[in-house]
DSSP file (Angstrom, degrees, kcal/mol; ACC not computed):
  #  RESIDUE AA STRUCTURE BP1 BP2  ACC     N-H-->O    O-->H-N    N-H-->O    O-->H-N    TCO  KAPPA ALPHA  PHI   PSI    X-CA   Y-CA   Z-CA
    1    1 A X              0   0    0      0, 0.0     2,-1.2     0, 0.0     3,-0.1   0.000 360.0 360.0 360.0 139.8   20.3    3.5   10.2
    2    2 A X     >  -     0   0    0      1,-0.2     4,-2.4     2,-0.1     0, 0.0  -0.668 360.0-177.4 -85.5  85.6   17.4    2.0   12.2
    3    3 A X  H  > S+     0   0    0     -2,-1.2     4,-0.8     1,-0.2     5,-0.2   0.962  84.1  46.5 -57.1 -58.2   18.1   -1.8   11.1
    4    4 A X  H  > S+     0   0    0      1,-0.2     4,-3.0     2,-0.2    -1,-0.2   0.856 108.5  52.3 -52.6 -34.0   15.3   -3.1   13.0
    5    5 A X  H  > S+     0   0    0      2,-0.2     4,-3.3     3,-0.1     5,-0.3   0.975 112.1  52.9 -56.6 -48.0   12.5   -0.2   11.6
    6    6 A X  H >X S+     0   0    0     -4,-2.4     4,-1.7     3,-0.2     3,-1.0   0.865 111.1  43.2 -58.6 -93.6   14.0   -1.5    8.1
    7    7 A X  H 3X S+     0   0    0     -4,-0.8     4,-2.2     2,-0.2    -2,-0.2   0.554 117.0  50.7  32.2 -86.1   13.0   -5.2    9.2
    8    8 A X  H 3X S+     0   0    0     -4,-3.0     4,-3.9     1,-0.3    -1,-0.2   0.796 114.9  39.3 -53.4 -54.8    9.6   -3.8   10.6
    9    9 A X  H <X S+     0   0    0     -4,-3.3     4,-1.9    -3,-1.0     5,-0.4   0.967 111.0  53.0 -89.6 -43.0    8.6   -2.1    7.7
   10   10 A X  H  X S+     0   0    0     -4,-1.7     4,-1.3    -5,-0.3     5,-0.2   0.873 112.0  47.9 -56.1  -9.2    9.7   -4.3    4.9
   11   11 A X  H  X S+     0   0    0     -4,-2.2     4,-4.1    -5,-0.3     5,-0.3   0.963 109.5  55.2 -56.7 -67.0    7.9   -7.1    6.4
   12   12 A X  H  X S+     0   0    0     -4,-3.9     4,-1.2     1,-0.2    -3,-0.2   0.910 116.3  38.2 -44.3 -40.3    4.8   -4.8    6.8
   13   13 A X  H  < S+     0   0    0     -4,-1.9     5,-0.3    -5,-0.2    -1,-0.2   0.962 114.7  48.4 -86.2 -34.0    4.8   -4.0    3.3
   14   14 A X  H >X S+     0   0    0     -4,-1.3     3,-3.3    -5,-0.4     4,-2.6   0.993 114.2  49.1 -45.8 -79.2    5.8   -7.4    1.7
   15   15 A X  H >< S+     0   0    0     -4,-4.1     3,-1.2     1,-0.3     2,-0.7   0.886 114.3  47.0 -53.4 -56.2    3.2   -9.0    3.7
   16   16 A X  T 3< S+     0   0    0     -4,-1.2    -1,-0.3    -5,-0.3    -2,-0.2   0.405 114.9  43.8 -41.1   6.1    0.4   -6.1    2.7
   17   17 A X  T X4 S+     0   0    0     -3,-3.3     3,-1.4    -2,-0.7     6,-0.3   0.401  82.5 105.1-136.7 -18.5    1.0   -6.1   -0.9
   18   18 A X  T << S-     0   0    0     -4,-2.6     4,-0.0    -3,-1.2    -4,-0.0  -0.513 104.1  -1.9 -71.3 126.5    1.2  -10.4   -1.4
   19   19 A X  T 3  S+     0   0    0      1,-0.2     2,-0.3    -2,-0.1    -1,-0.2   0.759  95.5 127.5  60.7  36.3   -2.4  -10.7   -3.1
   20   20 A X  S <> S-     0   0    0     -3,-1.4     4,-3.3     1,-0.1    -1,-0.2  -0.716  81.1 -90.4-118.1-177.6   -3.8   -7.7   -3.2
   21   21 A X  H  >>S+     0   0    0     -2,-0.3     4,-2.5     1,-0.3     5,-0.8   0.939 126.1  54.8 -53.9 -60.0   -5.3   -5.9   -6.6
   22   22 A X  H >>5S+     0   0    0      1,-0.2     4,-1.7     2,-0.2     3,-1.0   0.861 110.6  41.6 -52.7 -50.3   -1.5   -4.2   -7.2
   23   23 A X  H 3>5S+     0   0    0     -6,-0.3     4,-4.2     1,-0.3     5,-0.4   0.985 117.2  51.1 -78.6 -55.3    0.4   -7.6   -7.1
   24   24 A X  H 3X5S+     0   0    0     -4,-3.3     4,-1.1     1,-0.2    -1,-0.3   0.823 107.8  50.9 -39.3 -21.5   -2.7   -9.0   -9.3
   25   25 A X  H <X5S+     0   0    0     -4,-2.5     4,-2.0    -3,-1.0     5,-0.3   0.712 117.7  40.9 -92.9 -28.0   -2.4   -6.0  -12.1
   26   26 A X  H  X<S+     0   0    0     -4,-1.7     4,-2.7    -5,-0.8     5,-0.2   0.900 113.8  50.3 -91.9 -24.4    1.4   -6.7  -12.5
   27   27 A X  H  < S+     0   0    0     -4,-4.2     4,-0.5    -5,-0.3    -2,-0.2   0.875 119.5  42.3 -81.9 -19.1    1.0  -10.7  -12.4
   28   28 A X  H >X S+     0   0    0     -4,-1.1     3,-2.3    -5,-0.4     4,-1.8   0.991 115.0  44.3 -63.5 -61.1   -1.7  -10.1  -15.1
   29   29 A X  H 3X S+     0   0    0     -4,-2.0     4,-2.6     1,-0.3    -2,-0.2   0.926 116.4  51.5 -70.4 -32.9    0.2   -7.4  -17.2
   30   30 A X  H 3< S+     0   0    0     -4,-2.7    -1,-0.3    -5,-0.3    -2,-0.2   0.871 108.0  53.1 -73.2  -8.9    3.7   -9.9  -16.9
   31   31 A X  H <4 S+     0   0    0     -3,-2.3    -2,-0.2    -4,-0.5    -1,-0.1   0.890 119.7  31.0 -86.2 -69.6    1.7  -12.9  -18.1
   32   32 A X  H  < S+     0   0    0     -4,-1.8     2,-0.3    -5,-0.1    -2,-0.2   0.412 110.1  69.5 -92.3  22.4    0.4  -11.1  -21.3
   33   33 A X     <  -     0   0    0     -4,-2.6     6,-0.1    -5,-0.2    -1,-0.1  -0.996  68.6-145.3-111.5 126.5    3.0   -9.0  -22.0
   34   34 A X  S    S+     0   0    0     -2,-0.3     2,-3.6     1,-0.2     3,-0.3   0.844  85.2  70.5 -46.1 -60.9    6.6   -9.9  -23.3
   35   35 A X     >  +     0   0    0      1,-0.2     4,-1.4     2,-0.1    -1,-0.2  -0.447  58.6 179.5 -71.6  88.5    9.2   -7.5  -21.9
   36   36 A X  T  4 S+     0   0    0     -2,-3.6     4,-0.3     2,-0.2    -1,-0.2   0.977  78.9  68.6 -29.3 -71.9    8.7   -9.2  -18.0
   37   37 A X  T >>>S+     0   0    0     -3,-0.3     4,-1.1     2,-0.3     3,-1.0   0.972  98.4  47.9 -36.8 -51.8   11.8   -6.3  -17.2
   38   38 A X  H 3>5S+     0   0    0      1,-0.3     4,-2.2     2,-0.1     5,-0.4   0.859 109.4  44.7 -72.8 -58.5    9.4   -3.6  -17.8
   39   39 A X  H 3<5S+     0   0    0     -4,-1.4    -1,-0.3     1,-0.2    -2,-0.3   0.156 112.4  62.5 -53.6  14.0    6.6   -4.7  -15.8
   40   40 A X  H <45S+     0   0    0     -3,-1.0    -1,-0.2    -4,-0.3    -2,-0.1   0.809 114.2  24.9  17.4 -93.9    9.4   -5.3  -13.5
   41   41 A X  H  X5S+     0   0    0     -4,-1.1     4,-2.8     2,-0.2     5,-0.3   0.544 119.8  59.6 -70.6 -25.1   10.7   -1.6  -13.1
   42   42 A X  H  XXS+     0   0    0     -4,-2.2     4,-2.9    -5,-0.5     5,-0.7   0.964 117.2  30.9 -75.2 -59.7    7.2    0.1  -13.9
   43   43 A X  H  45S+     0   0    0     -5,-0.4    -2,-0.2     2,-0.2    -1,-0.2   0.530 123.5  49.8 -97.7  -1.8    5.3   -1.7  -11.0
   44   44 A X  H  45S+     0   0    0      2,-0.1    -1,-0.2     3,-0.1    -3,-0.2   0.733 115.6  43.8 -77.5 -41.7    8.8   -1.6   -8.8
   45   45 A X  H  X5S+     0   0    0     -4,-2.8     4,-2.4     2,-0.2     3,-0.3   0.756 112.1  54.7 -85.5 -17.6    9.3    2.6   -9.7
   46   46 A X  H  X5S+     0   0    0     -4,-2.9     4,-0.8    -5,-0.3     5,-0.3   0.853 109.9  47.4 -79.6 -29.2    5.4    3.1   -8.9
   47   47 A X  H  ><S+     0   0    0     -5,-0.7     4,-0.8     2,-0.2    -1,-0.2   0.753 113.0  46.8 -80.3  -6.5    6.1    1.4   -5.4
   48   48 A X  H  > S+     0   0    0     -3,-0.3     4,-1.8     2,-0.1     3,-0.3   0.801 113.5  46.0-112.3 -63.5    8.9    3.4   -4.6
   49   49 A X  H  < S+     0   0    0     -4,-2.4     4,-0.5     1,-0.2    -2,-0.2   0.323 108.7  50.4-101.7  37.6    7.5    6.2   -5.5
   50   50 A X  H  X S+     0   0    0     -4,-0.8     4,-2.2    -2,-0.2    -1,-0.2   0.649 118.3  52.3 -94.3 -58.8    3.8    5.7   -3.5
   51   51 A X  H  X S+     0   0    0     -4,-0.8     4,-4.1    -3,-0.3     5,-0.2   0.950 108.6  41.5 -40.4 -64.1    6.5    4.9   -0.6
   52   52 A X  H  X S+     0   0    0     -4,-1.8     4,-2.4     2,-0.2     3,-0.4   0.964 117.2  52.7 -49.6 -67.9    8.6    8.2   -1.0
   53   53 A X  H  > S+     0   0    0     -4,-0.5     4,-1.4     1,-0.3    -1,-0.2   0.705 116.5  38.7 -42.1 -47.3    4.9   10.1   -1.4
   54   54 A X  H  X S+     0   0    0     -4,-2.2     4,-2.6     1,-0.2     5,-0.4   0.836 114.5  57.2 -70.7 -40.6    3.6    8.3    2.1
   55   55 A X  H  X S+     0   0    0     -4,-4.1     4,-1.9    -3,-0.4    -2,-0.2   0.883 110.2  34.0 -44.2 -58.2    6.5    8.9    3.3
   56   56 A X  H  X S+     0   0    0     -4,-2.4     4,-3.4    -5,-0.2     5,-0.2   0.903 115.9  58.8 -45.7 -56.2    6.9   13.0    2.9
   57   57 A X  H  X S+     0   0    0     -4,-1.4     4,-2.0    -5,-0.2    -2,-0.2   0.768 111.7  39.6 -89.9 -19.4    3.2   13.3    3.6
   58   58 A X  H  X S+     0   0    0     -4,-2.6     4,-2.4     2,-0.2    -1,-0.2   0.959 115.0  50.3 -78.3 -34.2    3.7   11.5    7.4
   59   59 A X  H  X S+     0   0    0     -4,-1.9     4,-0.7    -5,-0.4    -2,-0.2   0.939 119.5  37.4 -65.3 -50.4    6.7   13.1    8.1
   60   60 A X  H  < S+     0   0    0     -4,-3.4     3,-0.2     1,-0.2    -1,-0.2   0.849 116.9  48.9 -60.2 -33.9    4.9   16.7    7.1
   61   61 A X  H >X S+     0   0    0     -4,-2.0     4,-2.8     1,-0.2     3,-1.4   0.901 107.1  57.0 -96.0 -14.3    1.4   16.0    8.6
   62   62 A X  H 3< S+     0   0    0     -4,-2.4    -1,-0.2     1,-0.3    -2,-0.2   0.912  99.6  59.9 -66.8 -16.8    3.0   14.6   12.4
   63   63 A X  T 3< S+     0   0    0     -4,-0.7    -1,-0.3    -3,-0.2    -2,-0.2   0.662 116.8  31.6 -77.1   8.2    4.6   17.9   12.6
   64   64 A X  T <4 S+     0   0    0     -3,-1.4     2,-0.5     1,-0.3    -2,-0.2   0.770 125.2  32.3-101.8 -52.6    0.8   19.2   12.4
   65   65 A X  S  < S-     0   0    0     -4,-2.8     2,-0.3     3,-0.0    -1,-0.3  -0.939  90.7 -98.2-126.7 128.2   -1.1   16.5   14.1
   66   66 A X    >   -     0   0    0     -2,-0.5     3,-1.1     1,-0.2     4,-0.5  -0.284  27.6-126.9 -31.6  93.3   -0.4   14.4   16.7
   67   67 A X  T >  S+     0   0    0     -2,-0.3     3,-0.7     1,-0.3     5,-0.2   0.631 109.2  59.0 -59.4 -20.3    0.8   10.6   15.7
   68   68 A X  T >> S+     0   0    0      1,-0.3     3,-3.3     2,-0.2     4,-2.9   0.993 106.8  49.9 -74.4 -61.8   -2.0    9.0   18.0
   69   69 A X  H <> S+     0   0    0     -3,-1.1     4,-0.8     1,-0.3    -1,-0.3   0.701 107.5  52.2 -67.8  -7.6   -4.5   10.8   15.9
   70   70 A X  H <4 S+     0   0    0     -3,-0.7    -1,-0.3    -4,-0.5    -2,-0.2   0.182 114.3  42.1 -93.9  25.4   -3.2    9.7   12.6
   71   71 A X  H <> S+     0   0    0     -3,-3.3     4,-2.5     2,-0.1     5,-0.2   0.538 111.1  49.6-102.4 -49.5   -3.3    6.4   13.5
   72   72 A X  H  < S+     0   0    0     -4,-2.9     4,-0.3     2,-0.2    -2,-0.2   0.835 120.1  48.9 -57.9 -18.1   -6.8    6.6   15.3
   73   73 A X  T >X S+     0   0    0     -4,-0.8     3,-2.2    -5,-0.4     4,-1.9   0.958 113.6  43.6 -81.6 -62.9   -7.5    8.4   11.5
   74   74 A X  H 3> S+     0   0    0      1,-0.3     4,-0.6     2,-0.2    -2,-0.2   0.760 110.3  49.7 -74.2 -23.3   -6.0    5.9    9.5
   75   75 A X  H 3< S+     0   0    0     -4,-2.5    -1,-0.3     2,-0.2    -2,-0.2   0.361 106.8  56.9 -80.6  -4.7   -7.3    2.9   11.2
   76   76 A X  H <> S+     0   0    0     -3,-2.2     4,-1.5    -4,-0.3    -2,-0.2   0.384 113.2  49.4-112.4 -18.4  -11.2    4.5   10.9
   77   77 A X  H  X S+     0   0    0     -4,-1.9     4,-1.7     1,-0.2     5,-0.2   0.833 110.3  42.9 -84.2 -16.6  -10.2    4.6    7.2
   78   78 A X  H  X S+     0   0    0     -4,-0.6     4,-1.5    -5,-0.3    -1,-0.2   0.709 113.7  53.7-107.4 -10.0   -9.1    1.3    6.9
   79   79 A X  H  > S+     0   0    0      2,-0.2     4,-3.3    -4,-0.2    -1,-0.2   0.767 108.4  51.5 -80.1 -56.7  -12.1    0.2    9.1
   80   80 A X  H  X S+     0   0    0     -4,-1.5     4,-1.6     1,-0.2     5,-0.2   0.866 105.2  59.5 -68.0 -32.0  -14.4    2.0    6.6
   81   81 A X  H >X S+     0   0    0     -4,-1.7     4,-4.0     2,-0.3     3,-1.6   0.999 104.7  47.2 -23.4 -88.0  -12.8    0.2    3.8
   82   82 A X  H 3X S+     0   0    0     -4,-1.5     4,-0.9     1,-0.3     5,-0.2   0.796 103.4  57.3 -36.3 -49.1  -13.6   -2.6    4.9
   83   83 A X  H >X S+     0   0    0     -4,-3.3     4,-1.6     2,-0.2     3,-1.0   0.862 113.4  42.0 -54.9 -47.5  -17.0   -2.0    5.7
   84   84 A X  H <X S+     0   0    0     -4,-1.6     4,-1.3    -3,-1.6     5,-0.4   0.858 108.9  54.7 -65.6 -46.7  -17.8   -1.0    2.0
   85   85 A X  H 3< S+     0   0    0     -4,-4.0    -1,-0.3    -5,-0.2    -2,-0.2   0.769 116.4  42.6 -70.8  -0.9  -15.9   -3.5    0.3
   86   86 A X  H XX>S+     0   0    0     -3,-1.0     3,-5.7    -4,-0.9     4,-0.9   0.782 112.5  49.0 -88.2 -74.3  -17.9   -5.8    2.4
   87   87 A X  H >X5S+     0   0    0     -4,-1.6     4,-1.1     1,-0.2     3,-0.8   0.645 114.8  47.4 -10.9 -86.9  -21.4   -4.0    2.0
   88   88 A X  H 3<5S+     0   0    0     -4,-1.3    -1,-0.2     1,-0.3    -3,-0.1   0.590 109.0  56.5 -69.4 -14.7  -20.8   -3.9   -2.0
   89   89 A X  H <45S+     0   0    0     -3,-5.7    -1,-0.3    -5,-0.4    -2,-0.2   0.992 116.9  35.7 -79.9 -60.1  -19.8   -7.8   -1.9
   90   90 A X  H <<5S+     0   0    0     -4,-0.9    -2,-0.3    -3,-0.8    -1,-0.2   0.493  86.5 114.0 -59.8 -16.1  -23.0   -8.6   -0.3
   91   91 A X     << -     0   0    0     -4,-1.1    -4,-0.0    -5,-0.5     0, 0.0  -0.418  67.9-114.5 -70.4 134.1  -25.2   -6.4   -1.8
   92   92 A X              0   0    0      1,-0.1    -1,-0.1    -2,-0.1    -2,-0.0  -0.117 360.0 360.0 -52.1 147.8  -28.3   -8.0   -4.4
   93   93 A X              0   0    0      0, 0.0    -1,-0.1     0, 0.0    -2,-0.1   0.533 360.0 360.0-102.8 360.0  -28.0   -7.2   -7.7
């Protein structure tokens, strides 16, 4: 096992997921719901298996596409993101 890749990416994903809408949806549903343990394991097995999904679907599409374009791909999405969630923040109502 590649200790440092484990490192690399649980950092990357811990730090990407403190405060975003998913860590908000569970710290809402664990506030007003009782069993804490289920939102637990519900919003723990939907991250493990979003991981597994991304996982399968990079490992299948580099044997297709080249990793420099699925970065240059994913980074013009994450770009575009941005640009909309900004747009829509600013926009009059």
């Amino acid at each position: 096992m590649d200790y440092k890749l484990l490192a690399t990416t649980f950092l990357m994903v811990f730090l990407a997921e403190l405060g975003d809408k998913t860590q908000l949806a569970t710290f809402c549903l664990s506030a007003e719901n009782g069993s804490k343990l289920s939102v637990f394991f519900g919003s723990a097995g939907a991250l493990v298996l979003s991981s597994l999904i991304a996982v399968l679907c990079g490992a299948g599409l580099s044997k297709l596409i080249p990793v420099n374009y699925i970065k240059i791909a994913a980074g013009i999405f994450f770009i575009a993101v941005g640009a909309w969630t900004v747009y829509t923040a600013v926009k009059p109502t």
